[in-house]
N, C-alpha and C positions, 0 to 999 in steps of 0.2 A: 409555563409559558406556552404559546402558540406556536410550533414549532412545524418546518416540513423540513424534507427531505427527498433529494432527490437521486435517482441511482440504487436500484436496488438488486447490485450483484451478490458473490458469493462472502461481498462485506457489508455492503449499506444492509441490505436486507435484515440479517441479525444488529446490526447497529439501530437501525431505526425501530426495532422492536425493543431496545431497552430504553430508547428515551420514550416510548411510550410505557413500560414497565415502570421508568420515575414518576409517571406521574404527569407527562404532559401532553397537551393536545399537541396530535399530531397527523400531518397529511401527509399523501408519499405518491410522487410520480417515478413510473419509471417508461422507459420508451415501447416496451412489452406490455403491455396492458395487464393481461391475465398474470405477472406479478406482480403488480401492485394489487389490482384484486383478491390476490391470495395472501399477500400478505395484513390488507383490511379485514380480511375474513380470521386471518389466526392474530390479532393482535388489536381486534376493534379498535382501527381507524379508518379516518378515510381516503381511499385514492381517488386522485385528483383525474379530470381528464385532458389539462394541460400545466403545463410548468406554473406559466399565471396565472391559474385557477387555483394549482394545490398552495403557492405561496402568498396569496392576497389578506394582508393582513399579517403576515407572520413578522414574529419579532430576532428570528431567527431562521433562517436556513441554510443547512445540511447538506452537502452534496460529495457525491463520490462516482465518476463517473470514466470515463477511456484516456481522454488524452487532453491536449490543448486546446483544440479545435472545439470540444465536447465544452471544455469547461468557457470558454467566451460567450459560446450560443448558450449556457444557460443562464449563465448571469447577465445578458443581457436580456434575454426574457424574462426576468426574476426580479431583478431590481424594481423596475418602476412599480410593480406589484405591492412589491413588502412595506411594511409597516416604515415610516420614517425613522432614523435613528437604528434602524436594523442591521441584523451582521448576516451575511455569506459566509459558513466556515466550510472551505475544502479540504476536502480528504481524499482527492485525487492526489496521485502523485504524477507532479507536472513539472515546468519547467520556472526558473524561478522571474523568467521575465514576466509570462502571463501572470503569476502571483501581481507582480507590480502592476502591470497593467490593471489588471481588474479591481487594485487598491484605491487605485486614481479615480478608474470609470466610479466606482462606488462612492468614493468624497466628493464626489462631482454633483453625487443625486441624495447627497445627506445619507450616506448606508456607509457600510464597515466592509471590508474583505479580509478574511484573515485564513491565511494559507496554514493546513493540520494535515499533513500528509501522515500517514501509519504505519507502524511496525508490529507483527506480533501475528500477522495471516489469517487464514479462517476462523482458526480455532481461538486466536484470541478474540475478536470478533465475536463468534459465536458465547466466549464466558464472560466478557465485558472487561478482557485484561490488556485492551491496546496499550501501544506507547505512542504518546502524540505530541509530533518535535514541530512548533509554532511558531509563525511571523507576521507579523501583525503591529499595530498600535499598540498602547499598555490598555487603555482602557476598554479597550471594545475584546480583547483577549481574555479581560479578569471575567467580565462576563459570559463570553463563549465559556470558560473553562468550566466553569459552572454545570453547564450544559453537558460538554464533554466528559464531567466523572463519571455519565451513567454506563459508558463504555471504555473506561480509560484504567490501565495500571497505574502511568507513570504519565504526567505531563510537563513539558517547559517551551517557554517561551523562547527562543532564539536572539531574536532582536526583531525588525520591522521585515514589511514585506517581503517574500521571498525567501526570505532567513528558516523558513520551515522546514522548504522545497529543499535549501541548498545541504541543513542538516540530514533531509533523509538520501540526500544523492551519497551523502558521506559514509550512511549506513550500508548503501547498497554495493560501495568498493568493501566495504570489510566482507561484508556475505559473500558477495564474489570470489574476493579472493582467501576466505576460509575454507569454502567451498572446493575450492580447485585443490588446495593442500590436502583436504579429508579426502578429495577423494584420489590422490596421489598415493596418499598414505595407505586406502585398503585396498589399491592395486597393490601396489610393492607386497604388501603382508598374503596377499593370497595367492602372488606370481611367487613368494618365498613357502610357500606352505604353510606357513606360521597358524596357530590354531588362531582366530581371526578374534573369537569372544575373548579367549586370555591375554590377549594384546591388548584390547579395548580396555580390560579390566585392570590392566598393570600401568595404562598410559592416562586414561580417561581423571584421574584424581588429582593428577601431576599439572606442568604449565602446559600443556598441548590440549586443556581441557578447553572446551567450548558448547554453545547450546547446542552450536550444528552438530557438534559428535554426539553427543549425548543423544539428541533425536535423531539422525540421521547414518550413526554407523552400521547399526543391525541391518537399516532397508538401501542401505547401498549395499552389504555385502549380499544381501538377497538378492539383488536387482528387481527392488520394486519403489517404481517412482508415481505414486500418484495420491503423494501427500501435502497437497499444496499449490503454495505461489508457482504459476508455470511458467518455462522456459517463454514461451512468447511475449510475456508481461516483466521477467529481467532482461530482457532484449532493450525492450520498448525502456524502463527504467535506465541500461546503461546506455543507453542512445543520448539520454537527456544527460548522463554523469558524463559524456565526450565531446559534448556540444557547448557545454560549459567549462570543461578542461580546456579545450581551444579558445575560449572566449578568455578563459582568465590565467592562461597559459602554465597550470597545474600540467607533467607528467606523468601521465598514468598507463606507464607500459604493460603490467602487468594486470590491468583492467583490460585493457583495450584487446590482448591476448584471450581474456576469458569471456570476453564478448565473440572473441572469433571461434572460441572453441563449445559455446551455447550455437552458434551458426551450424557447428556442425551436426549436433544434437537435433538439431531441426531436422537437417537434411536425413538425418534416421529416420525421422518421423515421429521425432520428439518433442515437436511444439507445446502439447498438452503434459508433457511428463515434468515433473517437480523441478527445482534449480540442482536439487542433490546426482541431477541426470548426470552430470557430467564423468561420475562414476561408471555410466554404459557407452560412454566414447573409447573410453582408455579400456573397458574389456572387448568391445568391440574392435580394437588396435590389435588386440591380444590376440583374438582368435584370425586375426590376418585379414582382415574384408578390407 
């Protein structure tokens, strides 16, 4: 297929080098120039030097890009471009209104929108094992999906517009507050003295197992956080998970706590450090600051 994409951070970038790996033409804008040039350079294709230039013609476009704002300004530069009967699949994670929105603007001008926000972070990214939780139409979805195994472990459909977004807002309360328990868990064990590995080793097979502990106990109790999704980007995600809580009058106390305890993380000067940061708040507590 003819494909572009656009957005080429620490995901699209390896993303868009595996749908050119399948096999398909592909073009790539990103707002940085010199990488999308670098990335036509390792992955011969071509970048584009505007949004409606990399997308004219295409029967599909790709995009992974900041926020809401990000993702309207590109679809509507995108659209009138694309091939008729084409689909927008994002893989920003946004809010599930713009989802709608941009489903509308696109049945409007004969194209598709279909919201594939991601799970799985760089590294999945990087080995082509996302999980991509989708809303959309049925048919313009069977199609993308297509598309998407060249970077995908596991896909499903939701239901319609929005339905993508709303599933990975769901994801990122469980993260949250796994996150806050683990790292609960390896204060107490090294405020106890407990030898930290044979705790891991006695707990970690049992029900208290999770991905997060699995990858994330050793480099919390190190205190090394620079393995990943960062604190300013679960910020920016729970922002959108409270904004829709309020809108549809979901509970979410113990989210809304671990949004204020990622604030604090910041205030260290943890913007850039991993979500597993929250483990350096509570040693930080510890040593009295």
């Amino acid at each position: 297929m003819k494909l572009a994409f656009i957005g080429l951070g620490v995901m699209g970038f390896p993303m868009a080098g595996h749908l050119k790996a399948a096999g398909h033409e592909v073009s790539v804008f990103n707002r940085s120039p010199d990488k999308a040039r670098r990335w036509a350079e390792q992955h011969g294709g071509r970048a584009g030097a505007s949004i409606a230039e990399t997308v004219a013609g295409a029967e599909l476009v790709a995009l992974c890009v900041g926020n809401d704002d990000d993702v309207r300004q590109v679809v509507a530069e995108a659209l009138p471009a694309m091939a008729e009967d084409a689909i927008v699949v994002d893989h920003t994670t946004a809010s599930a209104k713009v989802a709608r929105e941009m489903a509308e603007r696109a049945r409007a001008l004969g194209r598709w929108f279909v919201d594939a926000p991601v799970s799985g972070g760089q590294a999945g990214a990087e080995n082509g094992q996302l999980t991509i939780m989708i809303g959309g139409d049925e048919a313009p979805v069977a199609r993308a999906t297509q598309v998407m195994a060249a970077y995908a472990r596991a896909m499903r459909r939701i239901g319609g517009p929005g339905s993508g977004q709303l599933a990975k807002m769901v994801n990122q309360i469980c993260i949250a507050g796994t996150l806050q328990g683990l790292a609960e868990a390896v204060h107490f064990a090294k405020c106890s003295g407990a030898d930290t590995q044979a705790v891991f080793e006695a707990i970690s097979k049992g029900a208290a197992q999770s991905w997060q502990m699995d990858n994330r106990w050793a480099t919390m109790v190190e205190g090394k956080y620079d393995y990943g999704f960062a604190v300013d980007w679960m910020r920016k995600d729970l922002s959108l998970v409270l904004d829709e809580a309020r809108a549809n009058g979901a509970h979410l106390a113990l989210t809304a706590l671990v949004d204020q305890f990622y604030s604090e993380v910041q205030a260290m000067g943890g913007r850039r450090w991993d979500t597993s940061s929250l483990a350096a708040r509570l040693e930080d507590r510890r040593r009295g600051r």
